[in-house]
Structure formats: structure tokens, C-alpha cells
N, CA, C and O atoms as a GROMACS GRO file, in nm:
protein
  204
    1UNK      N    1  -2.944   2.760   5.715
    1UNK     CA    2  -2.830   2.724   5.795
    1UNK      C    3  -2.705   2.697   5.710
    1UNK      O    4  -2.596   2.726   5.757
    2UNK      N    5  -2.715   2.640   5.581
    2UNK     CA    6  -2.584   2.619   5.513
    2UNK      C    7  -2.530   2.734   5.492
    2UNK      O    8  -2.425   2.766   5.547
    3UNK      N    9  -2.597   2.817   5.403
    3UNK     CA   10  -2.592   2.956   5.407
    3UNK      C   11  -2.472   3.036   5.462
    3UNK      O   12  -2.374   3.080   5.403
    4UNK      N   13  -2.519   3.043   5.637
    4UNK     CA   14  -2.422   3.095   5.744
    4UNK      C   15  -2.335   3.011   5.754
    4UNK      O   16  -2.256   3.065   5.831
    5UNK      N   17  -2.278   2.873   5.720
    5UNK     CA   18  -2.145   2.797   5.743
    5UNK      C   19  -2.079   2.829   5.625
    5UNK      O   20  -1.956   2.833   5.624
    6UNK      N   21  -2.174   2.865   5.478
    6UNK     CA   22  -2.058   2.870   5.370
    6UNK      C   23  -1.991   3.035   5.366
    6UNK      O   24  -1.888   3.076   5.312
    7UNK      N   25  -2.121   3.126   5.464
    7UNK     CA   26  -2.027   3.286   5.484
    7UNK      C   27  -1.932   3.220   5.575
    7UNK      O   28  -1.819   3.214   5.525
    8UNK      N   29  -1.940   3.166   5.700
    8UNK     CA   30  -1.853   3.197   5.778
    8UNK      C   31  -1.690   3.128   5.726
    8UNK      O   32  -1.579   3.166   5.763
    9UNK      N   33  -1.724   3.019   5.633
    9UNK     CA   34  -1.578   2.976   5.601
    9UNK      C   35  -1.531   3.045   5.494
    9UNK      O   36  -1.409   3.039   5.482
   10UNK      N   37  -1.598   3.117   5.398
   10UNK     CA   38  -1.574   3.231   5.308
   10UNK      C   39  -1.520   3.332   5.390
   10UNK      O   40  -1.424   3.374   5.324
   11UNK      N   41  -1.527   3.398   5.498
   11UNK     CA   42  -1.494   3.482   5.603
   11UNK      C   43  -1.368   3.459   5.631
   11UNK      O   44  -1.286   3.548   5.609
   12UNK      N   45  -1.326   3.319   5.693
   12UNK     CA   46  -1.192   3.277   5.737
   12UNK      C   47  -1.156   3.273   5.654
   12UNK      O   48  -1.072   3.363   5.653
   13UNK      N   49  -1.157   3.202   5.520
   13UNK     CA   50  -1.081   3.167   5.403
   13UNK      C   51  -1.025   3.336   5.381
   13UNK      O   52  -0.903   3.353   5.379
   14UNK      N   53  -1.111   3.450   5.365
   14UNK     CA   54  -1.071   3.559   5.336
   14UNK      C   55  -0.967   3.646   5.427
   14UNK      O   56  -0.868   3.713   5.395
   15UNK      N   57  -1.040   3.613   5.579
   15UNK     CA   58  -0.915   3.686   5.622
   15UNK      C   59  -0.809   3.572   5.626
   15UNK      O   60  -0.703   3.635   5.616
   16UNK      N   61  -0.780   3.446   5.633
   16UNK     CA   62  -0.651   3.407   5.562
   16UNK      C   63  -0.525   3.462   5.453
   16UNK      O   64  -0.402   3.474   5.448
   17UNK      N   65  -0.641   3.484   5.374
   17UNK     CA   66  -0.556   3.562   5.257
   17UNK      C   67  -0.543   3.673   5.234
   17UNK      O   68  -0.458   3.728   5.164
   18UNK      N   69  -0.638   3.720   5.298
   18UNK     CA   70  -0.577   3.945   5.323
   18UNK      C   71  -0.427   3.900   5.430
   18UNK      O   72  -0.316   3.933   5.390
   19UNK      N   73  -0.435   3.859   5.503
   19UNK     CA   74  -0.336   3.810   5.614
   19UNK      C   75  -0.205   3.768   5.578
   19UNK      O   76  -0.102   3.805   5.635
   20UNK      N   77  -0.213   3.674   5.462
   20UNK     CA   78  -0.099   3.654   5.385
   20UNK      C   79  -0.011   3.727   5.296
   20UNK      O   80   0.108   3.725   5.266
   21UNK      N   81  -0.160   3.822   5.254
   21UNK     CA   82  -0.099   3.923   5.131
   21UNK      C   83  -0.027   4.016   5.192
   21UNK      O   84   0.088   4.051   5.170
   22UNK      N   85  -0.138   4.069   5.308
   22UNK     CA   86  -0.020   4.192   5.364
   22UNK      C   87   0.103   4.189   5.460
   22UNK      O   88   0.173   4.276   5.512
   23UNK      N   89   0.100   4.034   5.460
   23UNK     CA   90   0.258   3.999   5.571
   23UNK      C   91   0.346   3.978   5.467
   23UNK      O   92   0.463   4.012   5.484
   24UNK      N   93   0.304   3.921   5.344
   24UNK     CA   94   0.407   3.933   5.252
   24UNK      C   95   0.450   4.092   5.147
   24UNK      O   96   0.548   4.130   5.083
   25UNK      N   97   0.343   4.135   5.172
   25UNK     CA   98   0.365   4.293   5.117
   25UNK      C   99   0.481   4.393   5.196
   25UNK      O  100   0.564   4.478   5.162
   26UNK      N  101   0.422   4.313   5.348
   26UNK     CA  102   0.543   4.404   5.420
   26UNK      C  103   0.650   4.361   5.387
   26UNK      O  104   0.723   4.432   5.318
   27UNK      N  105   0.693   4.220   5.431
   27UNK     CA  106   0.768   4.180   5.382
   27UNK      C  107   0.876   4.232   5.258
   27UNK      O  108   0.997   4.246   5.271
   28UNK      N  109   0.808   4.251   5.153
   28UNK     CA  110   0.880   4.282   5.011
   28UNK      C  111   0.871   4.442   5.039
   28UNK      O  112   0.919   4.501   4.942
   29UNK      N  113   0.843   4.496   5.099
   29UNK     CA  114   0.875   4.650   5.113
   29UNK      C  115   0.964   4.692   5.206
   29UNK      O  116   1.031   4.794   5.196
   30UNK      N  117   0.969   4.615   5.299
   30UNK     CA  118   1.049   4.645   5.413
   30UNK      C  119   1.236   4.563   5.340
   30UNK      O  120   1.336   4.608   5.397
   31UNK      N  121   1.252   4.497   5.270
   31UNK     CA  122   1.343   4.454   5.204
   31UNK      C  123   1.383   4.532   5.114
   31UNK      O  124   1.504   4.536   5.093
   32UNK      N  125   1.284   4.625   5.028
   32UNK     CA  126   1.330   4.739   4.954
   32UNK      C  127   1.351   4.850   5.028
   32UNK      O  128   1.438   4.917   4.973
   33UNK      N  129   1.313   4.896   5.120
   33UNK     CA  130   1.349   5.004   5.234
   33UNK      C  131   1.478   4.968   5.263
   33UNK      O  132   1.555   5.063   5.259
   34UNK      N  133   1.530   4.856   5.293
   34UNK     CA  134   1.658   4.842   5.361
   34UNK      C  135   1.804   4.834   5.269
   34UNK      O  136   1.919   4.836   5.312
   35UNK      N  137   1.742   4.822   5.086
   35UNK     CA  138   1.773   4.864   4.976
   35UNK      C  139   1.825   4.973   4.994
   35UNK      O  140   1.942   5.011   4.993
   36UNK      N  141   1.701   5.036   5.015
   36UNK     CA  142   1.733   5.206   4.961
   36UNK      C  143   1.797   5.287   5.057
   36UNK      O  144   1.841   5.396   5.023
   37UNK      N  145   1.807   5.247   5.171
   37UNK     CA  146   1.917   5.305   5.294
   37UNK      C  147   2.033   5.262   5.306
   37UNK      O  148   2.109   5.303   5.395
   38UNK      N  149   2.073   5.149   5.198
   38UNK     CA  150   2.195   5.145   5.208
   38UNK      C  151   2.267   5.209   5.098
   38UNK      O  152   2.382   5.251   5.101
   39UNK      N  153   2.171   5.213   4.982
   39UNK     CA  154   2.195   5.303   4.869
   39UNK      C  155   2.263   5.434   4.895
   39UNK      O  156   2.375   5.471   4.859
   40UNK      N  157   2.147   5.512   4.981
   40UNK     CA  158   2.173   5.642   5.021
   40UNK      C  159   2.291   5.619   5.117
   40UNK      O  160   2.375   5.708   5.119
   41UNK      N  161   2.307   5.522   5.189
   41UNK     CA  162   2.441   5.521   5.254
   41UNK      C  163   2.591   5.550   5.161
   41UNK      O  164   2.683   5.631   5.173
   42UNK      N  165   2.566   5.455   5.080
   42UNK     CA  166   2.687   5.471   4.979
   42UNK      C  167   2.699   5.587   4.884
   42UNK      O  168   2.802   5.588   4.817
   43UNK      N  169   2.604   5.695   4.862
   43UNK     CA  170   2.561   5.782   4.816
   43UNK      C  171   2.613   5.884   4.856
   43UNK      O  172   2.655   5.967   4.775
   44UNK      N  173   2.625   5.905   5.011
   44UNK     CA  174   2.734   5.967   5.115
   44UNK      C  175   2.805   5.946   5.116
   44UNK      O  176   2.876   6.046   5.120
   45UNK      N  177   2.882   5.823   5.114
   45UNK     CA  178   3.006   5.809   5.120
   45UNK      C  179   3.121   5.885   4.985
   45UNK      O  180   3.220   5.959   4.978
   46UNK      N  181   3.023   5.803   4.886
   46UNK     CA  182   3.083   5.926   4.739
   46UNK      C  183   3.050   6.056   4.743
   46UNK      O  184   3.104   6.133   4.664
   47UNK      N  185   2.985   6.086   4.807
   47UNK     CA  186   3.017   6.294   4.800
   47UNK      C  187   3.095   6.288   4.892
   47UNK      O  188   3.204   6.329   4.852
   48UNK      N  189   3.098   6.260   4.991
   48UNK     CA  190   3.186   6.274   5.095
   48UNK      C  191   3.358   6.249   5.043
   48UNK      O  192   3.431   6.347   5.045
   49UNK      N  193   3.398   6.152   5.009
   49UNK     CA  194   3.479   6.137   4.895
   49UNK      C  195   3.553   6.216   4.802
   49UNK      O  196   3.672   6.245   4.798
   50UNK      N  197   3.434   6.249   4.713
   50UNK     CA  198   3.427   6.365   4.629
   50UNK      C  199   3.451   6.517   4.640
   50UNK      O  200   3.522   6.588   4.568
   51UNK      N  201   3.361   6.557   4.769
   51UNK     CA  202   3.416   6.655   4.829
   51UNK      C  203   3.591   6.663   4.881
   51UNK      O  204   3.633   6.763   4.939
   0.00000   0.00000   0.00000
């Protein structure tokens, strides 16, 4: 019986932290995505410019 209480809080404890990792993964990617579209925004604007 201890057994199955120390999987099952090993279980929660784990998906806790897959849970955390990948809300913060999005997080930090979706902040570099919004980087890089403004990049390419301004990127247009100087050829456009340029042209």
C-alpha cells in the first residue's frame, strides 16, 4: 500500500512539472515569435524604403 501512495504522489508531483515546463516553454517561444515578426516587419519597411 505505501508503494501505490508514493507512485501516485510521484505521478502528481510529475505532471506538476511537465505542466510548468511546457507553459513556460510556450511562454518563452511565443515571446520570441512575436520578436521575430516584428523583425521581419521592419525588414519591409527597409526594402520598401530602399526600393
Amino acid at each position: 500500500m505505501p508503494t501505490v501512495i508514493s507512485c501516485f504522489i510521484a505521478g502528481i508531483c510529475m505532471t506538476g512539472f511537465l505542466t510548468m515546463w511546457f507553459s513556460s516553454a510556450y511562454k518563452e517561444m511565443s515571446f520570441t515569435r512575436d520578436i521575430l515578426e516584428d523583425l521581419e516587419e521592419q525588414l519591409r519597411l527597409h526594402q520598401l524604403l530602399f526600393n
